[in-house]
N, C-alpha and C positions, 0 to 999 in steps of 0.2 A: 577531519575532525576526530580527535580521540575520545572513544564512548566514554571513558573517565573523568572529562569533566563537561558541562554546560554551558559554556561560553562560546561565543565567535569571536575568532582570531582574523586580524586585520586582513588575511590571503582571504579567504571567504567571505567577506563582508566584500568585497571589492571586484567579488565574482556577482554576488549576489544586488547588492545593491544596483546596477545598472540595470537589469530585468524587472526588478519591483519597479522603476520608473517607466516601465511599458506595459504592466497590468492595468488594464480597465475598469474602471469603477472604484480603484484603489488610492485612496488618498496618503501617500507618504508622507508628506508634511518633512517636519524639522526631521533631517539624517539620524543626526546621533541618538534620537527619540524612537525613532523607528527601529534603529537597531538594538536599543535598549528593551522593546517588546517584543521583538524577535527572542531576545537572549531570554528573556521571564518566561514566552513559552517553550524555547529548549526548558528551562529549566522545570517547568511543570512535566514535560515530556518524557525526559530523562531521569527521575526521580518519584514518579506517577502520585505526586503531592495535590493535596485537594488545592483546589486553587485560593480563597482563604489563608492557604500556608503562603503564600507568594511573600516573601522579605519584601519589606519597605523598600530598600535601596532597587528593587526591579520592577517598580510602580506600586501604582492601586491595582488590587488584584481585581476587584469589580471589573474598571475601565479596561484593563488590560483580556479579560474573559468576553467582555463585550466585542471589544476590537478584533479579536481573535475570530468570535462566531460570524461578524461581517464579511470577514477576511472568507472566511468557509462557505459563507451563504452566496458571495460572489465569485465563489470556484478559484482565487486569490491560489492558494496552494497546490489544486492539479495546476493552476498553468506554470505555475514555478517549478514543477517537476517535469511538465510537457517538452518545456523550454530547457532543461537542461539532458535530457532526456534523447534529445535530438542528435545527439554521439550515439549514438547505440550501434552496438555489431550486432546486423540482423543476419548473419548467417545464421545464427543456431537463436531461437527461443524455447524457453523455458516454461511451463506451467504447473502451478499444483493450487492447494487448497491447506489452510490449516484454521485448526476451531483455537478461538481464543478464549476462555474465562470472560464472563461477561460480571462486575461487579454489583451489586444489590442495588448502586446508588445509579446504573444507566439504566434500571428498569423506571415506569412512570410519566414516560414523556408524555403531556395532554393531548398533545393536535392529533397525535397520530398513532395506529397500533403499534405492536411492536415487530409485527411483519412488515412494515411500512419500514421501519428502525433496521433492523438487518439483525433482529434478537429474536432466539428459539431458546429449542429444548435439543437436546441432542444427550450419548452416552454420560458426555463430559458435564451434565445439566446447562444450566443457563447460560447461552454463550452465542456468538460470531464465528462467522466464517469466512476468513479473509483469501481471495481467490485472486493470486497474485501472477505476475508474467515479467518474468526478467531476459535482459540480452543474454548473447552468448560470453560475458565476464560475470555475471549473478547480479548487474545491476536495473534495480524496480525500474517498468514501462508503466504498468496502470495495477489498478486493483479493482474489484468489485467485493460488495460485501452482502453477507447472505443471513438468515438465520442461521445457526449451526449444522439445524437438521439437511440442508439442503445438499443434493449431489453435487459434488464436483466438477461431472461431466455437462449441469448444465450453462455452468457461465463460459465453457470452453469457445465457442463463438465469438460471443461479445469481447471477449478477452483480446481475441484474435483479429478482428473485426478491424481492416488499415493499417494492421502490423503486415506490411511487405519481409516475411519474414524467409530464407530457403530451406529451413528446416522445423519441426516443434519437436518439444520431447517432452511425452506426458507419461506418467505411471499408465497401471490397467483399470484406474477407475474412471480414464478416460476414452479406454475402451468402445467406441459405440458405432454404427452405420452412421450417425449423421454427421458424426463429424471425421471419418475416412472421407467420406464423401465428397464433405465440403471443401478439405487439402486439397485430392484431388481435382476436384473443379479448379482451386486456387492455386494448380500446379508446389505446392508446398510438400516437400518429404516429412511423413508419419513416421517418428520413431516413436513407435508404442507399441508394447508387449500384447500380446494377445491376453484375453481371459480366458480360463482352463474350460471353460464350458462353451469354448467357441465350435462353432460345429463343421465352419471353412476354418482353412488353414492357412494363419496370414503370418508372412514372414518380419523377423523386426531386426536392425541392424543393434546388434545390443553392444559393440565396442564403441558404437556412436552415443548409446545410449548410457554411456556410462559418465558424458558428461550432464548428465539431468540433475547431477549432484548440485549443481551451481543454485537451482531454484533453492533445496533446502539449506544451502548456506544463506540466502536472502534471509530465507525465516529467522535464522540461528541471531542475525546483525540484526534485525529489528526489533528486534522480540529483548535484545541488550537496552532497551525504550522500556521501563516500566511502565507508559503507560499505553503501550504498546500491545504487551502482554498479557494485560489485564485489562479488560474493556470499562471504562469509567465514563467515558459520555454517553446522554443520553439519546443526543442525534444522532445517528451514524454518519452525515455529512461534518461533523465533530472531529468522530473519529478518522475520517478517512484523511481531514485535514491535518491530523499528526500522523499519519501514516507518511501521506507527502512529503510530509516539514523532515521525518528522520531519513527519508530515500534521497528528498536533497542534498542532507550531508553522506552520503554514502556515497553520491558521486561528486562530489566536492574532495573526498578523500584524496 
C-alpha cells in the first residue's frame, strides 16, 4: 500500500479479508461494510484526524470508534499481524525502542493510571515508548509499549520471548548480563556492542551488525502514520491497535 494515500486496494482487501473471517470473537458482518471501516480507520491512521473529523461517506465516526476499540479490546489487530507475520526470516532479528510524543488529549483515561496506559515523563516530556522487533527485511513481529521514561533493555526478553530467532542485533543500551545470558541459554548469536564501561571484554561482530539498520527503517515507515507519531489514544491497547493495523500494510506491501 502506498503511504500516500488511505484506501485499500482490491490485492489487499483479498489478502486480508480471508483472516478477519478466522478472528475470534470478531463479528464481520456484511463485506463491503467491514472494509469500508477498515478504510475510515486507515484513514484516521494515516492522517492522525480526531475522529469526529471522520467524513460521512466512511461512516458514523462514533460507531466506527466504538468498533474499532472492540476490535482492540479483543486483540482483533495483534492477531492480524500474528497471522501475517508468520513469513518472517528469522535468521536475523532486530530490536530497539523509540519515545513517541504523547498528545494532551491521551493523557486522562479514568480506570486506569497512566503507568497502567504505557504514558511517562521522559527528556522528550509526555510520551511512549514503543519497543519494537522486526525480521531480518525490517518487517514489525510484536511491540510492547512503555512509559517514555523506561529502559530499553528491559522489554528485551519479552520481546524475544518464542521468537526462534539465529541471530539479535541490539544497540548498547541493550547491553546487559541478563540478557547475554539469556541468548546464550537460548543458543541465539548477540550482536551487541559492548558499553565503554564494560570491565570484561566482549567481542561483537560489527559487519553483522551493521544490518541493525533495518529496525530503524521500521521506525522511519511507521512513524509516515500520523497517528503513529504522535500518541492520541488514550488506552495504549488503542494505540498498539494502530500500530498493528499500519505493520499489516507494510507486509502487504
Amino acid at each position: 500500500m502506498s503511504i500516500e494515500r488511505a484506501t485499500i486496494s482490491d490485492e489487499e482487501w483479498a489478502l486480508i479479508n480471508p483472516v478477519l473471517l478466522t478472528l475470534p470473537k470478531i463479528q464481520v458482518g456484511n463485506l463491503d461494510k467491514c472494509r469500508t471501516f477498515i478504510s475510515a480507520v486507515l484513514w484516521i491512521l494515516r492522517g492522525g484526524m480526531e475522529w469526529r473529523m471522520l467524513p460521512p461517506e466512511q461512516g458514523k465516526w462514533n460507531s466506527v470508534f466504538k468498533r474499532y476499540s472492540r476490535w482492540c479490546a479483543h486483540g482483533a489487530w495483534d492477531l492480524l499481524l500474528k497471522t501475517f507475520s508468520q513469513q518472517a526470516d528469522l535468521q536475523d532479528v532486530s530490536i530497539d525502542g523509540t519515545v513517541n510524543r504523547a498528545h494532551a488529549c491521551a493523557a486522562g483515561y479514568k480506570k486506569n493510571s497512566a503507568d497502567e496506559e504505557a504514558l511517562g515523563r521522559s527528556k522528550g516530556g509526555f510520551s511512549c515508548k514503543v519497543h519494537a522487533i522486526c525480521d531480518a527485511h525490517g518487517l514489525p513481529l510484536n511491540f510492547i509499549l512503555t512509559g517514555g521514561q523506561t529502559a530499553e533493555c528491559t522489554q528485551a526478553i519479552p520481546l524475544l520471548t518464542g521468537v526462534g530467532a539465529a541471530a539479535v542485533l541490539a544497540d548498547k543500551a541493550y547491553d546487559t548480563n541478563e540478557l547475554r545470558e539469556w541468548l546464550k541459554v537460548h543458543r541465539i548469536k548477540a550482536v551487541i556492542p559492548p558499553k565503554s564501561n564494560r570491565k570484561d571484554d566482549i567481542s561483537c561482530d560489527f559487519w553483522h551488525y551493521k544490518e541493525r539498520h533495518t529496525v530503524e527503517c521500521l521506525f522511519g515507515k511507521l512513524k509516515y502514520y500520523r497517528r503513529i507519531s504522535t500518541r492520541y489514544e488514550k488506552k495504549a491497547i488503542n494505540y498498539k491497535g494502530m500500530l498493528c493495523l499500519a505493520s499489516v500494510f507494510l507486509w502487504l506491501r
